[in-house]
C-alpha positions in Angstrom: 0.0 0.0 0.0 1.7 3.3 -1.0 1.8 6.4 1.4 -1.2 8.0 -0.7 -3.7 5.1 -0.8 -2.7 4.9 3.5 -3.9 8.6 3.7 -7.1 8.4 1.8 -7.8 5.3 3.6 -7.4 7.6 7.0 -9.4 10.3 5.4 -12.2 8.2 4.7 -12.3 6.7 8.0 -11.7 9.7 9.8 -14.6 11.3 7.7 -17.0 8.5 8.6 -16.8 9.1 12.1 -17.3 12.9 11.6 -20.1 12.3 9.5 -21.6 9.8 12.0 -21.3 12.0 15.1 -22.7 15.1 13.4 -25.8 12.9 12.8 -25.8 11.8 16.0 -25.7 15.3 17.3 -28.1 16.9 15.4 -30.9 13.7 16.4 -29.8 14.9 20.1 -30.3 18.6 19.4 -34.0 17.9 17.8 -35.2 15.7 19.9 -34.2 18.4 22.8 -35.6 20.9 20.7 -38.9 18.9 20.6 -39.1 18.0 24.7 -38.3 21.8 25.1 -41.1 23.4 22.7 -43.8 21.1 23.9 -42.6 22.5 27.5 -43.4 25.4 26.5 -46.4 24.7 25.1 -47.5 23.1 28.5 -46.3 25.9 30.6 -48.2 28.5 28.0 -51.8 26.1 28.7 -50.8 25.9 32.2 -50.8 29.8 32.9 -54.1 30.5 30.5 -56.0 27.7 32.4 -54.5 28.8 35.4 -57.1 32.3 35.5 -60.2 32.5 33.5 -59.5 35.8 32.9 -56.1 35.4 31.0 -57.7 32.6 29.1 -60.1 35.2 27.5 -57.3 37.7 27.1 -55.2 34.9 25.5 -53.8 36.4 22.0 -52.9 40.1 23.8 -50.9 37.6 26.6 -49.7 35.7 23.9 -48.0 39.1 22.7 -46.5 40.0 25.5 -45.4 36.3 26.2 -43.5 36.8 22.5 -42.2 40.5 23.2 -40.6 39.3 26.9 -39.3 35.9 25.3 -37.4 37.3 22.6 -35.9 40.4 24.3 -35.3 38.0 27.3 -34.0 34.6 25.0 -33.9 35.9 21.6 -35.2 34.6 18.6 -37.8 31.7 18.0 -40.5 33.3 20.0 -42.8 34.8 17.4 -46.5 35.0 18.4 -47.5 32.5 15.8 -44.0 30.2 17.3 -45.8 30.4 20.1 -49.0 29.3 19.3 -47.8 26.2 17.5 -45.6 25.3 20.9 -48.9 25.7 22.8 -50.8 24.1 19.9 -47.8 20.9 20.0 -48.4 20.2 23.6 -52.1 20.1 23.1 -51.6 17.6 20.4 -48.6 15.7 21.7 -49.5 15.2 25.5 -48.0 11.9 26.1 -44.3 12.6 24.9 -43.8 9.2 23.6 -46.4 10.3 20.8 -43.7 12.7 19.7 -41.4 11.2 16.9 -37.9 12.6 16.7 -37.7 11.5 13.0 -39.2 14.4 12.2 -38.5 18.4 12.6 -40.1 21.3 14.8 -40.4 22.7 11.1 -42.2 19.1 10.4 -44.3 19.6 13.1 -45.3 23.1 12.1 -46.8 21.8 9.6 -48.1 18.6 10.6 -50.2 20.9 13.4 -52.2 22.7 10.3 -53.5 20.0 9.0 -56.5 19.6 10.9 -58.1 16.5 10.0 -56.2 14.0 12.5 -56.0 10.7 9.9 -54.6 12.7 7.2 -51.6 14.2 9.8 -51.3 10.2 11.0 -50.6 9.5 8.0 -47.6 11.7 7.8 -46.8 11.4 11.2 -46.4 7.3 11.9 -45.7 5.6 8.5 -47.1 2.2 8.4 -44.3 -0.8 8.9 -41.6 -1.3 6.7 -42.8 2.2 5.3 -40.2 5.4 5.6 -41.5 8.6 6.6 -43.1 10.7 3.9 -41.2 13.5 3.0 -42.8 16.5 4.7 -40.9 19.8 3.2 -42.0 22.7 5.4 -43.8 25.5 3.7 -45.9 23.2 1.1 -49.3 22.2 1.9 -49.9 18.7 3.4 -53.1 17.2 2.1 
């Protein structure tokens, strides 16, 4: 084996591992993402059904929820963010329901669809099936 086939060998390995633990980091990161947004979302239905009153005031709270998180935390905490986090833990109360195969940005979209058979279809492939692609920002019928 000459000194150039050695070094592409090393490379390749080398790259394999890289390429494996960046995939293993983003799953981490997502499905930490996930656990964190539908948190959120049950600390968001928490303080609304804690007071009647800031249940009927919801969308002006859900402003000023958005304003303090972002100047606080920064980005991600748009009013409509929001709503799908709230909207996620509503959908997704048992955790294990939660697949982290797919994106927040999956989600998002998932949680428009309102007819619950069509997002199961999306959502839990039948066996020996892959996911669907989902690609956020297109309609899912």
């Amino acid at each position: 084996m000459n000194e150039l086939t050695a070094i592409t060998s090393v490379v390749q390995e080398i790259k394999t591992l890289l390429t494996a633990a960046r995939n293993n980091a983003a799953r981490e990161v997502n499905k930490e993402l996930l656990n964190t947004y539908r948190n959120i979302g049950r600390i968001i239905v928490d303080y609304e059904q804690s007071n009647e009153a800031r249940a009927q005031y919801g969308k002006r709270t859900l402003k000023e929820l958005s304003k303090a998180l972002t100047r606080e935390c920064g980005k991600g905490f748009s009013v409509s963010n929001i709503q799908f986090m709230r909207r996620f833990y509503q959908t997704y109360q048992i955790q294990q329901t939660v697949s982290v195969k797919l994106t927040w940005s999956h989600y998002c979209e998932l949680l428009s669809v309102s007819d619950t058979d069509k997002r199961g279809f999306y959502e839990y492939p039948p066996k020996g099936r892959h996911h669907r692609r989902i690609r956020p920002g297109r309609a899912v019928e």
